[in-house]
C-alpha positions, 0 to 999 in steps of 0.5 A: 753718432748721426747716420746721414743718408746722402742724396744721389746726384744723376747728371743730366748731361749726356757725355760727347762721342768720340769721332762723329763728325762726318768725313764726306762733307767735302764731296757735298760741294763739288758740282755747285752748278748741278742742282737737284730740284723739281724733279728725281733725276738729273741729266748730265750731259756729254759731247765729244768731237773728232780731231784734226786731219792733214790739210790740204791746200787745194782748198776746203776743210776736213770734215769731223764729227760731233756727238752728244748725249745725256747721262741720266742719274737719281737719288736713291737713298730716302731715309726717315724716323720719327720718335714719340716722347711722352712728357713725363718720361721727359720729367721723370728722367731728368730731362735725359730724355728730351728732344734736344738730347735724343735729336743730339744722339741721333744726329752723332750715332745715326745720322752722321755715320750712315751718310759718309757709310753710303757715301764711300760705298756708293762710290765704290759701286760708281767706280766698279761700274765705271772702271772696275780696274781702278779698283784695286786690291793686291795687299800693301805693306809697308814695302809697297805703299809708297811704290803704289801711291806713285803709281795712282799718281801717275795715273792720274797725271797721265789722265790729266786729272788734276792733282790739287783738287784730289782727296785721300781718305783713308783708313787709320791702318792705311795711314799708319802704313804711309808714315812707316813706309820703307824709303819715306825720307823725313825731316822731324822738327822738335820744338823747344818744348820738347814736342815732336810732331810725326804727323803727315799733313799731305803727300806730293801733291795731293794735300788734303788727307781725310782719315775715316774710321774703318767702319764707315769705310765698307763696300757694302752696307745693309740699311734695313734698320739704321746702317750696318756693314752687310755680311760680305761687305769687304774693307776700303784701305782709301779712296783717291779722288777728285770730288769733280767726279762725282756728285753728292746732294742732300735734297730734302732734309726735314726735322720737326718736333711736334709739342703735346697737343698738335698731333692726333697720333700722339695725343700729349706726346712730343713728336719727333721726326726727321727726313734725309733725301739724298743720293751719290752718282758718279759722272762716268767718264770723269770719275774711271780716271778720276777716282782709284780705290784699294779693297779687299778682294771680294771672293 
């Protein structure tokens, strides 16, 4: 009887991720009139005037007052790498190690993550200097979300803040809690294939529900070497608010492959780097009304 030995087959295909798309893409396109360009800060400005007092009618007007100012916020989140590949390590894996599939995996793993990990966390920081009250942090259950969800509401409202244009991102646990929560009242629709949907696609007013991975929803982060949730860093349950508030920017972002040849650094290596500038800042007196966030309490 013949002996055969049979060829081992490699794929070379690297398999998709599980949930790398980034969560804070809206906050990217609030603000489309404050652009960052020739320059590392940006003032906002404020005005504020006086109101109306009793008139009289033996003629003239009360006098009011007039103020202005400028809020002055920077970028601060300056971030780089760079990857040099030699050819035949190319070659000799099967092309696992290109530049298409380490720039891939790098964007999914790396890049994505980090930029929704600063993001929630800056506003944390914004919101804690802005109005450290809006951060909250009594225990919820499933007794007393829905109870502290009409409060944030309220607020809001009371604030004139308006409720169509506000986000909730939360964590999966926090969501969980709303589509158990005690006194929810529901209407289930099972269609005739048998399906039943249990999904909640908005709440009141508030319509747009983003669920973010908990990992990416920390106070405080270390990024030392990639992004990790620092030792004292404490969970976000959510974060409400409207992204007017606030403002996020990309202002430079570079990606370069340099083939075998074009740099003298790397002699017959490819060269692989990459380069994001950005930064989030919240506009103080809109984001104290304008943004409520659950935490765990820090000790």
């Amino acid at each position: 009887m013949a002996v055969y030995e049979y060829a081992t087959i490699f794929s070379n295909v690297l398999r998709e991720l599980y949930g790398q798309e980034a969560k804070s893409a809206d906050l990217f396109n609030s603000n489309s009139d404050i652009q960052i360009r020739n320059g590392k800060e940006i003032k906002i400005p404020t005005l504020t005037v006086s109101g109306y007092k009793d008139h009289t009618r033996a003629g003239g007007y009360n006098s009011g007052t007039a103020a202005n100012g400028y809020e002055t916020k920077s970028l601060d989140h300056d971030r780089d790498i760079e990857f040099i590949i030699d050819p035949m390590d190319v070659d000799e894996s099967n092309l696992i190690v290109s530049i298409a599939n380490i720039q891939k995996r790098f964007e999914t793993t790396q890049a994505i993550p980090e930029l929704d990990c600063y993001t929630f966390s800056k506003l944390y920081s914004e919101l804690k200097t802005a109005n450290s009250a809006a951060i909250k942090t009594d225990a919820l259950t499933t007794a007393n979300v829905l109870a502290d969800f009409d409060s944030n509401l309220e607020a809001m409202s009371e604030a004139g803040v308006p409720l169509d244009r506000i986000i909730l991102y939360c964590t999966p646990a926090y969501r969980k809690l709303i589509k158990n929560a005690e006194g929810i009242q529901r209407t289930l629709n099972v269609n005739a294939a048998n399906n039943l949907d249990r999904r909640i696609r908005s709440i009141d007013d508030i319509s747009k529900i983003i669920e973010v991975p908990s990992a990416r929803l920390k106070t405080k982060y270390e990024f030392t070497d990639g992004c990790k949730a620092a030792e004292d860093a404490k969970q976000i349950d959510y974060i409400l608010i409207d992204p007017e508030a606030q403002v996020s920017r990309v202002k430079h972002s570079y990606i370069n492959v340099f083939t075998p040849g074009h740099d003298s650094r790397t002699a017959d290596n490819y060269l692989y780097q990459n380069r994001r500038y950005n930064g989030t800042f919240g506009i103080t007196h809109l984001l104290k009304e304008g943004a409520i966030i659950h935490a765990e309490a820090e000790e």
